[in-house]
N, C-alpha and C positions, 0 to 999 in steps of 0.2 A: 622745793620746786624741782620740777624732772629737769633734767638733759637735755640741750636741744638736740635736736636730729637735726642734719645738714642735707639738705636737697642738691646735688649739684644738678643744675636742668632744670625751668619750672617750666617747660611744655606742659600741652596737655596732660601728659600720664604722671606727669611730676607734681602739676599743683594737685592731682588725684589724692596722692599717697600724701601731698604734704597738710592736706583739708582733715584726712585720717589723723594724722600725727599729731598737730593742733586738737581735734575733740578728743584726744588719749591726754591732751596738757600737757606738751611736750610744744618748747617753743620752737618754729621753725626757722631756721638759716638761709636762703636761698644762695646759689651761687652761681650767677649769669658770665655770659661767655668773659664780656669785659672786665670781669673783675679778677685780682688775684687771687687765685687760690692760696696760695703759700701762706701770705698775708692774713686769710681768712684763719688756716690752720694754728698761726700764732696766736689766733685772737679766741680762739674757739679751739682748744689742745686738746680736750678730752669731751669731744661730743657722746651722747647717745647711740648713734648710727649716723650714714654716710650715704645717704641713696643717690647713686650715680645713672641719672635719668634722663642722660642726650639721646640726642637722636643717632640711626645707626654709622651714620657718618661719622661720629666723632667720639663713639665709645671704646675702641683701642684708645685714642690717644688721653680720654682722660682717665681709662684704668692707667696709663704709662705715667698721669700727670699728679694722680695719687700721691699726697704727702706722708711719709713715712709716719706720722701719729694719727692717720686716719688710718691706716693697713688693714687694721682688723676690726674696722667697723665697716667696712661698706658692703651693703646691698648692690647688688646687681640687678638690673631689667632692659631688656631689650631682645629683640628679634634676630636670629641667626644667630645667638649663642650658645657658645661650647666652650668644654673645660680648657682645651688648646687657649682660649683667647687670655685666662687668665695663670695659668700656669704657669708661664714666664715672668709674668711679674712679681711685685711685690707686694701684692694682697695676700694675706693672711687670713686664707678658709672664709672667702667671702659668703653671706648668703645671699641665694639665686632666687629669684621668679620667674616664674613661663608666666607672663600675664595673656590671659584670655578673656580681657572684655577691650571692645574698643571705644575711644574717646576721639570723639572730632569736636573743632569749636563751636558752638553751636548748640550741641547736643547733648542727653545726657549718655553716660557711657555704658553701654549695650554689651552684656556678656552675654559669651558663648558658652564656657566653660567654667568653673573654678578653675583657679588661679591657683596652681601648685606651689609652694616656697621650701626651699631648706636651707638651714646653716642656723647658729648662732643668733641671730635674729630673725629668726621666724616666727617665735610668737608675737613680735612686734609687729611684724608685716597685717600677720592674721588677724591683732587688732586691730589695727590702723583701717586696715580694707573692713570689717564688720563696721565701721564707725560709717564708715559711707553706703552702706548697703551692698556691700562685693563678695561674692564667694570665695573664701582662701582654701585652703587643703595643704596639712604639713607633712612633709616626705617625712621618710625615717630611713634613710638612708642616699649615696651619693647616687648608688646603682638607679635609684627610682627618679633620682632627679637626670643623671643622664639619657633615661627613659623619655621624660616629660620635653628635657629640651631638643632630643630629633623628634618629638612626636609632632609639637610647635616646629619646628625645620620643615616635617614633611609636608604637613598643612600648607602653611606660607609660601611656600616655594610649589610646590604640585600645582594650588591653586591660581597661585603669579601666573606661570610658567605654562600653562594649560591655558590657559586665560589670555595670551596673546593668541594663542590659536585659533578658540574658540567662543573667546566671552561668553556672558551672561552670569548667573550664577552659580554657588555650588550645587545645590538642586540637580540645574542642568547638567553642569558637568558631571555629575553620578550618574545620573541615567539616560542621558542621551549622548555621554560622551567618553563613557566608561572606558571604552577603549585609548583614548586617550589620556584620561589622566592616570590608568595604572602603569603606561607605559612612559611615562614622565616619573611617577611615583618608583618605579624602579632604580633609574637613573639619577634621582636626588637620593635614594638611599644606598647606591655605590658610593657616591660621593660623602654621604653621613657616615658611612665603615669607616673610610678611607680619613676624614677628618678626627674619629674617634677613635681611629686605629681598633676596632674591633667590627665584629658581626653583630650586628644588630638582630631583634627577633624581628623580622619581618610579617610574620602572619601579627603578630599581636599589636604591631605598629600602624598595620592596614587596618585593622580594629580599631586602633586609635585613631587614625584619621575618620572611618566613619562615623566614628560619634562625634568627631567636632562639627563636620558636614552636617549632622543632625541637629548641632548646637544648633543652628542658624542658616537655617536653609537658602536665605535670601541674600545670603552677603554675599558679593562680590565677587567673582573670580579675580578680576586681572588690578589692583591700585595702581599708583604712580610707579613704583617701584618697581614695578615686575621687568623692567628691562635691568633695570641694574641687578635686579637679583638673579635673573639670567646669567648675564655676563659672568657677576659674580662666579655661580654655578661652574660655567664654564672655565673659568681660570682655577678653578680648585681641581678639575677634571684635567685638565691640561698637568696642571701640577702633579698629577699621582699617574697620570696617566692610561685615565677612564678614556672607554668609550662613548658612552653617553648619545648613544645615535639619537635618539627623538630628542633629545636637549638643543642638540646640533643641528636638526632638521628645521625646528621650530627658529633658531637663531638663525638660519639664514633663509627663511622667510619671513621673519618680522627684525630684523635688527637691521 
């Protein structure tokens, strides 16, 4: 019999991965907010994997809440992530996903992209997601997943961010609003330097944002979140001590 793999999180994107996991024969754990973790890891020492699948509200604290015999099994997913988030901790060479299809309730879940993954458990990822009909793609390297996760940064946040200004969709916002979103797109990638302490390639980055824009022409500029990701934006700007004018602008006419 395989390993179970431990889900913490069964949202949306959670029961995704744990549907995969199950048709690979792999039984799944789930692990909801009320229950103890610790408890779970006595009970389940030596799982398969670790997929830590909150939402972005509560994913520092459950990389921080990480049992020491889970360290180096857990999968990573989630929006606005970078190496800084888990570097302090005590994960042990987690594997990451950019995931780039979306899942609402309701619905079935609409990719934009293959869904890039690296680390240690990435061929599991990769089968898990081909079990559900998802596109995976494995890095070979940390360089290329650091690539993948401000490329997801620039996306989400350009789009958010741009999208209190101007809604509609991505579509629109390419060409009838170009001007605005590369000068948001600028400002979220000082702050991507600034978070990854290095230079980013910016031409190939903008490349990479347009082909997500291509992914899915229709989806959405602005979600729920785009104010908090704003904000967000802003106190990392604040923190390093970014400019960020059109960041700035947009927040004190829509915040």
């Amino acid at each position: 019999m395989k390993k179970t793999v431990v889900v913490v999180g069964l949202g949306e994107l959670g029961s995704v991965f744990a549907r995969g996991f199950l048709r690979l024969g792999h039984p799944v754990q789930g692990v909801m907010r009320n229950q103890n973790i610790d408890e779970m890891a006595n009970e389940i020492p030596d799982p398969e994997a670790v997929l830590i699948a909150v939402g972005e509200a509560d994913i520092h604290q459950a990389i921080q809440n990480c049992p020491a015999n889970w360290a180096d099994k857990v999968i990573l997913l989630q929006n606005e992530l970078l190496p800084r988030d888990w570097a302090e901790s005590a994960l042990q060479n987690p594997t990451v996903i950019s995931v780039w299809f979306e899942k609402k309730k309701g619905m079935d879940s609409k990719v934009v992209l293959p869904s890039p993954v690296f680390g240690p458990h990435s061929k599991l990822v990769f089968n898990a997601l081909s079990q559900v009909d998802l596109p995976c793609v494995q890095l070979d390297s940390e360089d290329e997943l650091l690539y993948e996760l401000v490329r997801k940064n620039l996306y989400i946040l350009t789009t958010n961010i741009a999208g209190l200004e101007v809604g509609g969709n991505v579509d629109q916002l390419k060409h009838q609003h170009a001007d605005v979103m590369n000068a948001v797109a600028q400002d979220v990638l000082d702050i991507q330097d600034a978070l990854t302490d290095s230079q980013q390639d910016r031409e190939k980055l903008m490349a990479g944002l347009d082909e997500a824009i291509h992914g899915d022409l229709e989806h959405k500029c602005m979600g729920r979140s785009a104010p908090a990701r704003l904000t967000r934006a802003l106190t990392f700007a604040d923190q390093f001590g970014l400019a960020v004018p059109t960041l700035r602008k947009i927040a004190t006419d829509h915040l």
